[in-house]
VOVEX-430570 format. One record per residue (C-alpha): chain; x, y negated, z. Coordinates in pm, 1 decimal. Layout:
# residues N
chaine->A	c1->X	c2->Y	c3->Z
...
# end
This chain:
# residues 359
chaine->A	c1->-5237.4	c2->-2471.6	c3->-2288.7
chaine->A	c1->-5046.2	c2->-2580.8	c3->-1982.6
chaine->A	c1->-4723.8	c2->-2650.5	c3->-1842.7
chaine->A	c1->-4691.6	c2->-2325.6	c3->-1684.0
chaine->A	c1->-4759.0	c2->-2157.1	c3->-1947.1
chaine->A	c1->-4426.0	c2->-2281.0	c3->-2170.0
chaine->A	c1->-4099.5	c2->-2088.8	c3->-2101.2
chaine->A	c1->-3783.0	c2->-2285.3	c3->-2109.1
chaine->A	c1->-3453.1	c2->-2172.5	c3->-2221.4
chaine->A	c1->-3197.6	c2->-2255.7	c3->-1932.0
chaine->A	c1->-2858.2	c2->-2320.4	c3->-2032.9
chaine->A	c1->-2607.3	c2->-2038.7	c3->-1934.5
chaine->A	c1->-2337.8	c2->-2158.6	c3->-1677.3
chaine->A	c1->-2053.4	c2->-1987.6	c3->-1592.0
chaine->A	c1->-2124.5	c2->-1831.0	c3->-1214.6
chaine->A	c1->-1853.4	c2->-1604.7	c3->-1164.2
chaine->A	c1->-1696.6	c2->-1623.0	c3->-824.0
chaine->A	c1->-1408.5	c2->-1442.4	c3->-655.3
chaine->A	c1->-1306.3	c2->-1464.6	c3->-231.3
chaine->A	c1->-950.8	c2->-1378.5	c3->-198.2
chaine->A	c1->-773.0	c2->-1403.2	c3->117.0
chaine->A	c1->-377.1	c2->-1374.9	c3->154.1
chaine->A	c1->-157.3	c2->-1414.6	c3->392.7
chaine->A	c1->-52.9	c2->-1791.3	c3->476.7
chaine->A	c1->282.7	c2->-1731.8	c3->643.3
chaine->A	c1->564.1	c2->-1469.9	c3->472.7
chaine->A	c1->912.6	c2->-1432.7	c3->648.1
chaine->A	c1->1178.7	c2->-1221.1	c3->499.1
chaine->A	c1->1509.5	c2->-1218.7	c3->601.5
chaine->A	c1->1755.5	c2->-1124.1	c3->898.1
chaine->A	c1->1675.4	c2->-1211.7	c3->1262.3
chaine->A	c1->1356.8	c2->-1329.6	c3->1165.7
chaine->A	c1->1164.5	c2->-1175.3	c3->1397.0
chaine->A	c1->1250.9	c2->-1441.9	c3->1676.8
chaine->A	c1->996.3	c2->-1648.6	c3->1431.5
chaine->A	c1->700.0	c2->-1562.0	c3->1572.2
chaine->A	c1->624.7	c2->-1776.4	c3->1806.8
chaine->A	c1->680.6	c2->-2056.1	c3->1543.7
chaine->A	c1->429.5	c2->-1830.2	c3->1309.7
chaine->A	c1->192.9	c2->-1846.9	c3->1623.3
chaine->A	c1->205.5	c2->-2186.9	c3->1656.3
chaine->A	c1->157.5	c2->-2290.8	c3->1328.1
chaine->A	c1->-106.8	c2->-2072.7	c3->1262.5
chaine->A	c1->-274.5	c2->-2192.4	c3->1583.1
chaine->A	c1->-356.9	c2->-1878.8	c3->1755.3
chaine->A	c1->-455.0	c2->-1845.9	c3->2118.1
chaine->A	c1->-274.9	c2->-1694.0	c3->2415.4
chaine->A	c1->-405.1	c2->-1369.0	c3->2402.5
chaine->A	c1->-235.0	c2->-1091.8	c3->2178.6
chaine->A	c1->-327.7	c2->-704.4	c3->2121.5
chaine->A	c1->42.7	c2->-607.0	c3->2011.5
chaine->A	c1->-28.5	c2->-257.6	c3->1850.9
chaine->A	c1->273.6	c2->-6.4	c3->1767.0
chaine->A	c1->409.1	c2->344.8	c3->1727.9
chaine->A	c1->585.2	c2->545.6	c3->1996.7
chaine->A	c1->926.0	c2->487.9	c3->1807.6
chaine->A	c1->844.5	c2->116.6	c3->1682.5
chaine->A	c1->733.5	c2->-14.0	c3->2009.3
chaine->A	c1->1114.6	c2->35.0	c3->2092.7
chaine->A	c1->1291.3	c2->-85.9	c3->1787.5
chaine->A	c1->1061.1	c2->-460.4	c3->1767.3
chaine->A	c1->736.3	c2->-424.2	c3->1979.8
chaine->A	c1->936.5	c2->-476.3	c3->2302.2
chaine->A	c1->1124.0	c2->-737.9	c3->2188.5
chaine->A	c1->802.6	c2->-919.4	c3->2028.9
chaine->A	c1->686.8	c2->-890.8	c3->2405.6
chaine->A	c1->966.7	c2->-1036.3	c3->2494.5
chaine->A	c1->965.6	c2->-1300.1	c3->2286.2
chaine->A	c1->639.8	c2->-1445.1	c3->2363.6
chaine->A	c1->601.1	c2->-1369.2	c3->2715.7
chaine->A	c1->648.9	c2->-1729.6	c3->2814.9
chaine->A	c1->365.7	c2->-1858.4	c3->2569.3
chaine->A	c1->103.4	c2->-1569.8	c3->2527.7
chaine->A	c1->10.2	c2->-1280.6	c3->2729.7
chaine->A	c1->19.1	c2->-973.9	c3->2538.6
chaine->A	c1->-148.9	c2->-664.2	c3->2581.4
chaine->A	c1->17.1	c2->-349.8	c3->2430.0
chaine->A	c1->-140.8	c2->-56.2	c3->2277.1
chaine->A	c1->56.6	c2->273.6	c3->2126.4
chaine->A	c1->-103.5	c2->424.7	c3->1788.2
chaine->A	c1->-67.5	c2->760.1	c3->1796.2
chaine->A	c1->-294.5	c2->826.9	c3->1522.9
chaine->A	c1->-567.1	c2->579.4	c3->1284.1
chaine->A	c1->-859.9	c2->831.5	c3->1338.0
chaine->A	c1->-1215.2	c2->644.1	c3->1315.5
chaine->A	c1->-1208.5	c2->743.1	c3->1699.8
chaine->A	c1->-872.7	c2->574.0	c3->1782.7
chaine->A	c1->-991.5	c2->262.4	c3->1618.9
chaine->A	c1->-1277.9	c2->242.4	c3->1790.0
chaine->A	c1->-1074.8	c2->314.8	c3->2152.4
chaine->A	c1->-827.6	c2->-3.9	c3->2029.4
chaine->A	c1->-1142.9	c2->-182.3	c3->1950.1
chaine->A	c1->-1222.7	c2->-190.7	c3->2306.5
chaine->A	c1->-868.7	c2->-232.2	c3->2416.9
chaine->A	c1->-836.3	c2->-541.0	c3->2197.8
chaine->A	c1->-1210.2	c2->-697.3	c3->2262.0
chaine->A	c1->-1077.6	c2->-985.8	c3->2438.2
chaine->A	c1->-759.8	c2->-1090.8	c3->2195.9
chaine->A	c1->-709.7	c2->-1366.7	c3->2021.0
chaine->A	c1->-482.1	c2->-1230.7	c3->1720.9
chaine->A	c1->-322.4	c2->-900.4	c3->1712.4
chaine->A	c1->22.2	c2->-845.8	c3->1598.2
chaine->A	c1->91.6	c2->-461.5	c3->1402.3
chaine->A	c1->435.2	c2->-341.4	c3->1438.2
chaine->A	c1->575.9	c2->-22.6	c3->1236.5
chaine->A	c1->486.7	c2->173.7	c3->932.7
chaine->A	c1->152.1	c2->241.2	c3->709.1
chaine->A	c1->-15.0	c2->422.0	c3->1041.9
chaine->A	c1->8.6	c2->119.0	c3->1277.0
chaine->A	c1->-27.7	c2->-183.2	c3->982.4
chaine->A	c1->-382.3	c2->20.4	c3->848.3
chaine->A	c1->-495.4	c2->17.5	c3->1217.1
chaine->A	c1->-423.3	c2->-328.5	c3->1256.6
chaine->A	c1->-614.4	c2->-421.2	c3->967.2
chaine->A	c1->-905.4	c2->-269.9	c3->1031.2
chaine->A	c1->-936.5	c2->-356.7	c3->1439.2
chaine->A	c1->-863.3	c2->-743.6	c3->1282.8
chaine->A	c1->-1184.7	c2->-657.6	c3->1044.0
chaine->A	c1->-1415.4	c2->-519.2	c3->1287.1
chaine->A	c1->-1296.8	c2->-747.3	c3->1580.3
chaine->A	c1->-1283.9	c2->-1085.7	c3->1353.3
chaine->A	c1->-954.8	c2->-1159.6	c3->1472.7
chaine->A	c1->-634.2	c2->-1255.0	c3->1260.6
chaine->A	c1->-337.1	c2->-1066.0	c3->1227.5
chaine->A	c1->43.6	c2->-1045.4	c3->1162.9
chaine->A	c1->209.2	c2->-758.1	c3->1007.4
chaine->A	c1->560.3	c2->-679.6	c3->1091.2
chaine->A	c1->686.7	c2->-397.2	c3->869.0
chaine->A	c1->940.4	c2->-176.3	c3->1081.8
chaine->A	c1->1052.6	c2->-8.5	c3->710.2
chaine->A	c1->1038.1	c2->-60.3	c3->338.5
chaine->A	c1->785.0	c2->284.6	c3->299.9
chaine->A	c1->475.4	c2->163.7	c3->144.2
chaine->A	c1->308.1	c2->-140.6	c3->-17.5
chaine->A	c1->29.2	c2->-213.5	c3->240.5
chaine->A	c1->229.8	c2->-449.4	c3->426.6
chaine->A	c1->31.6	c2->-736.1	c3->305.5
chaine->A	c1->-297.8	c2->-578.8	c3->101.5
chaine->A	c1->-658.9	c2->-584.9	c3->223.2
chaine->A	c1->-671.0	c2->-238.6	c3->186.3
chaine->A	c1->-619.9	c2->74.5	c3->482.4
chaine->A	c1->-638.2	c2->427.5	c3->433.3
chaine->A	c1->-743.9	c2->667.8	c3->731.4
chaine->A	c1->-801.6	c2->1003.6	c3->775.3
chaine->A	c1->-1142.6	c2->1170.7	c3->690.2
chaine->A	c1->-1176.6	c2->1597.5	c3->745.6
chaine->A	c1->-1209.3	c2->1529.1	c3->357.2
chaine->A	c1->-851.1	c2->1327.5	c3->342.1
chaine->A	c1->-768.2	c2->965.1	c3->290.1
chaine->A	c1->-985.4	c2->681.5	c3->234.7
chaine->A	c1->-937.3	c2->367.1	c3->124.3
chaine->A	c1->-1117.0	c2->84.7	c3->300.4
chaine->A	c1->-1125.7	c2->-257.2	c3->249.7
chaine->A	c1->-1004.0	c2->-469.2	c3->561.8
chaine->A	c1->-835.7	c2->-762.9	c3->653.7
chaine->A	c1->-483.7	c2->-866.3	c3->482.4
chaine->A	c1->-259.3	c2->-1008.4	c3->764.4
chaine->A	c1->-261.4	c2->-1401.6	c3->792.9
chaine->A	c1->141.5	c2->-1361.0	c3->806.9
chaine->A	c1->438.4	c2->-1085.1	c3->746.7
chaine->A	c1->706.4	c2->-1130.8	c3->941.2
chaine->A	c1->981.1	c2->-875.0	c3->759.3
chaine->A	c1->1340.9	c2->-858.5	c3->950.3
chaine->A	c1->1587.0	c2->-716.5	c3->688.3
chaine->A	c1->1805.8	c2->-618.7	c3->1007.9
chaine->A	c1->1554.6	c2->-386.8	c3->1118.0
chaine->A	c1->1426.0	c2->-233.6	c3->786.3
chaine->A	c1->1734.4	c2->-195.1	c3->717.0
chaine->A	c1->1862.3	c2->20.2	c3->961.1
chaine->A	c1->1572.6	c2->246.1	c3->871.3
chaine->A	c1->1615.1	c2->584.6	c3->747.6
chaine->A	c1->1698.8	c2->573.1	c3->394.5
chaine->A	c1->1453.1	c2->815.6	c3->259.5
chaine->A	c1->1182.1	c2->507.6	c3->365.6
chaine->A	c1->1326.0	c2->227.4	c3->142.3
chaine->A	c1->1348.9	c2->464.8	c3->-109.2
chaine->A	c1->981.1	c2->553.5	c3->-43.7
chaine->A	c1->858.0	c2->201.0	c3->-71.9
chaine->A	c1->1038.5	c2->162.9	c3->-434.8
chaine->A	c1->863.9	c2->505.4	c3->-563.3
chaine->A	c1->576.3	c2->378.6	c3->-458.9
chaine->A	c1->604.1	c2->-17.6	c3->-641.7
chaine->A	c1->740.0	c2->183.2	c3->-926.8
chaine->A	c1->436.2	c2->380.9	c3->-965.4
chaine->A	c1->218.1	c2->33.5	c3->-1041.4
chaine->A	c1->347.5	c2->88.6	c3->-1405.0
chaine->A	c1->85.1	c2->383.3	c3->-1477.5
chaine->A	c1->-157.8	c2->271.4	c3->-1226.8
chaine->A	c1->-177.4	c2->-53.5	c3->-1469.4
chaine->A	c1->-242.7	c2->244.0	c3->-1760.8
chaine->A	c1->-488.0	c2->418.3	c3->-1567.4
chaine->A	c1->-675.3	c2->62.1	c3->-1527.1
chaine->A	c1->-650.8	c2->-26.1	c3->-1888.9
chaine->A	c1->-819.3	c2->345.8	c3->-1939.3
chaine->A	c1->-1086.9	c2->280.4	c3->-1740.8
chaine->A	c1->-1169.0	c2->-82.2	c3->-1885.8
chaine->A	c1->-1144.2	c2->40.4	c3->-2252.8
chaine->A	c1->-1332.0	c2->396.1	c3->-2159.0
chaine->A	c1->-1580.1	c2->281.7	c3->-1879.1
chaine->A	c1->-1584.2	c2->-118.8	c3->-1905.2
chaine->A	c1->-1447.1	c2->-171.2	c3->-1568.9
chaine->A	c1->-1313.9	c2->-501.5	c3->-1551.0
chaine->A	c1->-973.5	c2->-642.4	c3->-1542.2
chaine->A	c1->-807.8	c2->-868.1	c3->-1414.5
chaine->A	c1->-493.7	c2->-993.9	c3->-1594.8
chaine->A	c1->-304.1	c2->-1161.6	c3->-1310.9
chaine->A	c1->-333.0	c2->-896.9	c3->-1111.6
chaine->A	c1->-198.1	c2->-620.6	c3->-1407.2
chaine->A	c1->103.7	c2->-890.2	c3->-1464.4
chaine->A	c1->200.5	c2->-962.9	c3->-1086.5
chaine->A	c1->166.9	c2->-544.0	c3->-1018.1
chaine->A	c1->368.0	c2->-482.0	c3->-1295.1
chaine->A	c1->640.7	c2->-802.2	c3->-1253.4
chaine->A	c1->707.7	c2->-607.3	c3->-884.2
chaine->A	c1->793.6	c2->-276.4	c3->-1055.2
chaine->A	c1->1047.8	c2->-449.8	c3->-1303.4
chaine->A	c1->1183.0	c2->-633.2	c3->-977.4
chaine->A	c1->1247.8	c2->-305.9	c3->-837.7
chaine->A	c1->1371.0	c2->-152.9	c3->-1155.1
chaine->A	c1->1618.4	c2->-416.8	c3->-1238.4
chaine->A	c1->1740.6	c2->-370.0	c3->-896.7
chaine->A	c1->1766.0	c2->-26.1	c3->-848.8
chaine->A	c1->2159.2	c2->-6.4	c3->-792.4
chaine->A	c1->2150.7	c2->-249.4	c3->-546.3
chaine->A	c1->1870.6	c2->-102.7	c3->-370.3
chaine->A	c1->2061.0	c2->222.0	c3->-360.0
chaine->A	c1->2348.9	c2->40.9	c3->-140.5
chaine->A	c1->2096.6	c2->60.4	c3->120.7
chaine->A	c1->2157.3	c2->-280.1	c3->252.4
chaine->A	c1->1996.5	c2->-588.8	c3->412.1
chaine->A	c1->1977.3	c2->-767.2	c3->55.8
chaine->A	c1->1843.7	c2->-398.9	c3->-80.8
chaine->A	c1->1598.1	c2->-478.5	c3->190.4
chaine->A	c1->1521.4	c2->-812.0	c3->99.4
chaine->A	c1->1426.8	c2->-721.6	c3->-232.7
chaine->A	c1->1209.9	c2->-438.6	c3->-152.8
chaine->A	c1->1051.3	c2->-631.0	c3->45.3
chaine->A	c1->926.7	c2->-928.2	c3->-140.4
chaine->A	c1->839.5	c2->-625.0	c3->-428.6
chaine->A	c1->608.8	c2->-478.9	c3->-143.4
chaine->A	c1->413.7	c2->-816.0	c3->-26.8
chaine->A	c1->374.4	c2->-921.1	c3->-432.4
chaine->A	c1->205.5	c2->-561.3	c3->-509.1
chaine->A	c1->-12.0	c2->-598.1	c3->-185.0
chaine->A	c1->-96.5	c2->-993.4	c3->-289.9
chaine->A	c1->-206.2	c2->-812.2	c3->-644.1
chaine->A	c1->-449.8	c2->-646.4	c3->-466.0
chaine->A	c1->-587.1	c2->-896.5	c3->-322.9
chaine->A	c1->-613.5	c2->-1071.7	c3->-623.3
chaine->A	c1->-791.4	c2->-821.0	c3->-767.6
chaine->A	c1->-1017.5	c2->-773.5	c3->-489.1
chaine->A	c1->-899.1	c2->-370.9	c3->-517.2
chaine->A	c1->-596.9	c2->-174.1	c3->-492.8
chaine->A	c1->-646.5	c2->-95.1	c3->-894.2
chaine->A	c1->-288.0	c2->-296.2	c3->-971.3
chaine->A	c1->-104.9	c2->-3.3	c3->-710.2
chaine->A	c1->-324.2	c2->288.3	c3->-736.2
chaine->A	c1->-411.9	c2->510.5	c3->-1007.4
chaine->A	c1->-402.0	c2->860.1	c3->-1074.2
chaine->A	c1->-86.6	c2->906.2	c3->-915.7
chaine->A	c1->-244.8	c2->772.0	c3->-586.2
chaine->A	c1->-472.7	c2->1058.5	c3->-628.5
chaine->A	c1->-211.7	c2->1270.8	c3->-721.3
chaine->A	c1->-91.7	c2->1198.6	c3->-378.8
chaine->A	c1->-371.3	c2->1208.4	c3->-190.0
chaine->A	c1->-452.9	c2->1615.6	c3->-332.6
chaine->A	c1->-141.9	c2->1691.5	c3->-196.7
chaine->A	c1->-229.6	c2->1509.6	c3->155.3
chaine->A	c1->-514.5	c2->1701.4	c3->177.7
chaine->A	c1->-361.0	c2->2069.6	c3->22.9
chaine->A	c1->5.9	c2->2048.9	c3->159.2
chaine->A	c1->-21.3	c2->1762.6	c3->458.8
chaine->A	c1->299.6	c2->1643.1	c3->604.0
chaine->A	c1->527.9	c2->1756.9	c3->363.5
chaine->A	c1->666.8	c2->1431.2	c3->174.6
chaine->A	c1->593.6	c2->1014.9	c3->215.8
chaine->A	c1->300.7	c2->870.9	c3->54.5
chaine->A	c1->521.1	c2->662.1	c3->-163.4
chaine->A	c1->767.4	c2->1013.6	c3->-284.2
chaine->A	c1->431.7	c2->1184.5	c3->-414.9
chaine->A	c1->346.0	c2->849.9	c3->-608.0
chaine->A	c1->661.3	c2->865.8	c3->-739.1
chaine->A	c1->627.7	c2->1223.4	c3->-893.5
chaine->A	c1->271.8	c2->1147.1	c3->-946.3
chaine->A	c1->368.8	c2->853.9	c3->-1146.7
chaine->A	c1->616.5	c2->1082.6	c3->-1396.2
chaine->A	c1->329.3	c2->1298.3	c3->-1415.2
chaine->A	c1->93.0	c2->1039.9	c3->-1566.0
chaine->A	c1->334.0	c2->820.5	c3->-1753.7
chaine->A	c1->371.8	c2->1151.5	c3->-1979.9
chaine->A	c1->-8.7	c2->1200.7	c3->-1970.7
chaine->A	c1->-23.7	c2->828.2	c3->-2137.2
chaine->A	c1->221.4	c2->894.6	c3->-2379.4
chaine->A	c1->444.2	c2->637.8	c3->-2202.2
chaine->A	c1->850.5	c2->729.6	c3->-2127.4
chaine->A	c1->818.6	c2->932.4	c3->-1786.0
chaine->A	c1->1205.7	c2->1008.6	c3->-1829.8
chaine->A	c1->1262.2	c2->623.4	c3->-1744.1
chaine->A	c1->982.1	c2->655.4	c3->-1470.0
chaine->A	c1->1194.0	c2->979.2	c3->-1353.9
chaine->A	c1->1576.2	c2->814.0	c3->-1376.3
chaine->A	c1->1486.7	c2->485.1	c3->-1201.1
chaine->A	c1->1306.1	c2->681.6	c3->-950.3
chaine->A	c1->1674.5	c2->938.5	c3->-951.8
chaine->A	c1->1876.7	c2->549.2	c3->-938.3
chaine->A	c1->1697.2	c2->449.8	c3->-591.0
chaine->A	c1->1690.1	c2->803.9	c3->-423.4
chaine->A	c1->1370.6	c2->938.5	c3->-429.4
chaine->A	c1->1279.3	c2->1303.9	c3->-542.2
chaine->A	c1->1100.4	c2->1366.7	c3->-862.0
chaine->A	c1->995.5	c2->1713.7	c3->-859.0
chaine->A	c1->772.9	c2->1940.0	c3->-653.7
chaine->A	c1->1087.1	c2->2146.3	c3->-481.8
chaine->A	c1->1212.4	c2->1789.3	c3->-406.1
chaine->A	c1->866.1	c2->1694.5	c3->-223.6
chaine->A	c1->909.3	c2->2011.2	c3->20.5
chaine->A	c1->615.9	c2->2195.7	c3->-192.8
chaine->A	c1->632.5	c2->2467.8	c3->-456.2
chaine->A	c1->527.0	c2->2438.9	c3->-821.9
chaine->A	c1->159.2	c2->2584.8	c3->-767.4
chaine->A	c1->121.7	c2->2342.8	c3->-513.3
chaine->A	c1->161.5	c2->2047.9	c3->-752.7
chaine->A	c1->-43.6	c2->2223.2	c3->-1004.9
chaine->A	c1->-321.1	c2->2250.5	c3->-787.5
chaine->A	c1->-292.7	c2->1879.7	c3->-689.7
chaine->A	c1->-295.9	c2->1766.1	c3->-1050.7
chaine->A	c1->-594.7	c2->1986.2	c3->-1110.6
chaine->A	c1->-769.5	c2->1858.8	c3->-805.2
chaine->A	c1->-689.1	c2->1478.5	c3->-862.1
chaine->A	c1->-1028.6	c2->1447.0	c3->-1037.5
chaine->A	c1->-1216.2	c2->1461.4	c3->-721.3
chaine->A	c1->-1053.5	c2->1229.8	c3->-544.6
chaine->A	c1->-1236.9	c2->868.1	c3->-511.8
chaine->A	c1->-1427.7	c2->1022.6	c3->-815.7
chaine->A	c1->-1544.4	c2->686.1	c3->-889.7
chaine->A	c1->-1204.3	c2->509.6	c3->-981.3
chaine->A	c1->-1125.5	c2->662.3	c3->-1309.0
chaine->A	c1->-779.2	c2->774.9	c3->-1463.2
chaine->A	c1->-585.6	c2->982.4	c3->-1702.9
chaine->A	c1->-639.0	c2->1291.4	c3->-1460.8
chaine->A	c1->-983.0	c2->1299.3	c3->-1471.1
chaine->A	c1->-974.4	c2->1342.4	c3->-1857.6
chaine->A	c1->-1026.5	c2->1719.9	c3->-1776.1
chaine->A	c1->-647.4	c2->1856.9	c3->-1769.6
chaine->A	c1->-629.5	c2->2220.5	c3->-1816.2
chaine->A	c1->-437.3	c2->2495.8	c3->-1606.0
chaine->A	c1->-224.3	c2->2563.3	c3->-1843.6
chaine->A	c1->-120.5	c2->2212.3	c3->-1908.3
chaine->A	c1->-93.1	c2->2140.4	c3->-1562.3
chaine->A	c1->170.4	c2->2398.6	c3->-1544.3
chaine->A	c1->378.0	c2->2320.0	c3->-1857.0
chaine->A	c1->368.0	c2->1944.4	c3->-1672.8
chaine->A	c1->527.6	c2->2106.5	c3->-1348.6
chaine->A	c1->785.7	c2->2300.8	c3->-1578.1
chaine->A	c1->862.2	c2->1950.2	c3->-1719.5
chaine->A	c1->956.4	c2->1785.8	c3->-1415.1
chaine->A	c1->1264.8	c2->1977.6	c3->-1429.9
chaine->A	c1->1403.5	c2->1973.5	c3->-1761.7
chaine->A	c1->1693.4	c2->1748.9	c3->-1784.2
# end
């Protein structure tokens, strides 16, 4: 017998590994917007910038952001009218020659920013024009499909730069938004634990405790977020870059998104336009709470305590509406498994709905 014929038993090692990339530079606070050339310079970026905003936010910060850094960069503007695979692909083009590119506005404008930094390799900061959702400073962006929304993993900005002033003196309805949305990280947390204990997914534990830590902040909070003012901004915003560091973390959104997230996403694609992304969570997240045997009436009075609605009539849709949207959760991301794909009936669907409104 030889040598090669003798099998030796190697010594397990540990070989897990985990990339995580989050942003380097976070400024929240008032005026701080006049930062960013300081952000620039520290985070050595060139002299080219692809400054990409809405039709409304190019006149409440993108000018001045031009303005700003017009004697050290030259920077190209383009407006986002919508993140369609063929509008990113248009900015692509627009941006080829940039050296960073600088998103200015709401979910719309931030996703497309992410995913032109992605594709183009290029670094970019995220400046939040409202409080509405907690992608400010994840790795993931949702666009539009014929099918609805789908997540994609993208680049996380290298730096938020969050003026209170300006969030602020956004609409209410937005910062109230944003917390319904952090809020709802309580059942996506359940809906994760489901899936580990029903499907094995894994877990990971920072993640769960920094996700849920941001709803508490929020919680805590929630009557001085309702004065709707720069510290009511403040505090939203640090909640919103914490949940979207979570992600990151976890290399997923799983610590923000569960079933209510899909909750959310039936009604994008049944009744489109009618409420914010973070109001559905909200209701989405009363919905599930009670499917976990958790207290939804706490999920439904801190969600009453910051402003945002918590029934169907106060999303702009009508009871069979949100029936249908529970009902049609399931096939949404079918992969990512939660309490609504445990094969709700009609029936209970309904008495659900009739729920919402008891007092």
């Amino acid at each position: 017998m030889d040598g090669e014929d003798i099998k030796v038993l190697r010594e397990k090692v540990f070989d897990k590994s985990r990339w995580m990339q989050l942003p380097r530079d976070i400024l929240i606070g008032h005026n701080v917007l006049r930062e960013i050339p300081s952000v620039c310079r520290d985070l050595c970026f060139g002299s080219r910038a692809l400054l990409l905003a809405g039709e409304h936010t190019m006149g409440i910060a993108g000018d001045e952001i031009v303005s700003i850094l017009s004697d050290t960069c030259e920077v190209k503007t383009v407006i986002v009218g919508s993140n369609t695979a063929a509008d990113i692909a248009r900015i692509e083009k627009e941006g080829a020659g940039a050296d960073f590119i600088i998103g200015v506005g709401g979910g719309r404008v931030i996703d497309t920013a992410k995913i032109v930094s992605y594709n183009l390799d290029r670094q970019f900061i995220s400046v939040p024009t409202a409080a509405a959702h907690d992608g400010i400073a994840s790795s993931r962006a949702s666009i539009p499909t014929p099918e609805g929304s789908v997540s994609l993993s993208a680049h996380p900005p290298i730096a938020v730069v969050a003026d209170t002033g300006i969030i602020a003196a956004a609409p209410p309805r937005l910062l109230a938004a944003g917390c319904a949305d952090i809020i709802s990280n309580y059942t996506a947390i359940l809906d994760w634990e489901l899936a580990h204990r029903i499907r094995g997914e894994p877990l990971s534990e920072y993640a769960m405790a920094l996700s849920k830590m941001t709803a508490e902040i929020v919680v805590r909070n929630a009557d001085v977020i309702s004065a709707q003012t720069e510290e009511s901004a403040w505090i939203v915003m640090k909640a919103l870059v914490s949940s979207g560091v979570a992600m990151s973390i976890a290399g997923s959104s799983r610590p923000a998104s569960g079933g209510e997230h899909k909750f959310s996403h039936a009604l994008d694609r049944i009744a489109p336009g009618k409420a914010l992304h973070g109001e559905q969570c909200g209701v989405g997240a009363i919905i599930t709470m009670y499917l976990h045997g958790g207290d939804w009436r706490w999920i439904r009075d801190s969600l009453k305590r910051i402003g945002a609605p918590t029934t169907p009539a106060g999303l702009g849709i009508d009871d069979a509406t949100a029936v249908r949207a529970i009902l049609e959760a399931r096939t949404i991301r079918p992969e990512r498994f939660t309490i609504l794909d445990m094969g709700l009936s009609k029936e209970s669907a309904e008495r659900i709905v009739r729920m919402l409104y008891e007092e």
